[in-house]
C-alpha positions in Angstrom: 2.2 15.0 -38.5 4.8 12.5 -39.3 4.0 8.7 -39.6 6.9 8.3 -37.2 5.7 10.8 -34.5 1.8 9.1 -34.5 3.7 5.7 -34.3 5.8 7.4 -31.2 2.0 8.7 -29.4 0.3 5.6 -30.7 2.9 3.1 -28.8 3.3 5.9 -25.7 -0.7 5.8 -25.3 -1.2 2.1 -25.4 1.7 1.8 -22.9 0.3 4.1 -20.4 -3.2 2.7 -20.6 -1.7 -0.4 -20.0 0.0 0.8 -16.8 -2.8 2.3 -15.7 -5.2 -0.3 -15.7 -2.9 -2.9 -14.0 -2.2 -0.3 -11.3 -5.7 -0.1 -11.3 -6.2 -3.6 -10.6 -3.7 -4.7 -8.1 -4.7 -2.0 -5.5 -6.6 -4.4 -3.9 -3.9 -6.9 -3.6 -1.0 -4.6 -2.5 -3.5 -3.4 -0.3 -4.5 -6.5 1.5 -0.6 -7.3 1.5 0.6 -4.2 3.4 -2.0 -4.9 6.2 -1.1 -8.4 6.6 3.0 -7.5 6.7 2.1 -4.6 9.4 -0.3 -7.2 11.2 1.9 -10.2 11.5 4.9 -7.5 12.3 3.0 -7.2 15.8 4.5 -9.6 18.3 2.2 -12.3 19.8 1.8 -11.7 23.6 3.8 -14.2 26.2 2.7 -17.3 26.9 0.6 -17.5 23.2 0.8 -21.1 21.9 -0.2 -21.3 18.2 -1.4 -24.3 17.0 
């Protein structure tokens, strides 16, 4: 195999591992964001104060 062609699966591996684990590590958060913006999407019944 060419220099050039393990340079090419070299760089492509380290970039999808990459990927990967910072998918991996912000499920969490987008998690817990979704919930909140469907939560606070729900109107407060009348006559609610917030304070």
């Amino acid at each position: 195999m060419n220099n050039k062609y393990k340079l090419l699966l070299l760089a492509a591996l380290v970039i999808t591992i990459s990927w990967a684990t910072v998918h991996f590590f912000n499920h969490d958060k987008r998690t817990a964001k979704d919930f909140a913006e469907e939560f606070y999407a729900i109107p407060l019944p009348p006559k609610t104060k917030v304070g």
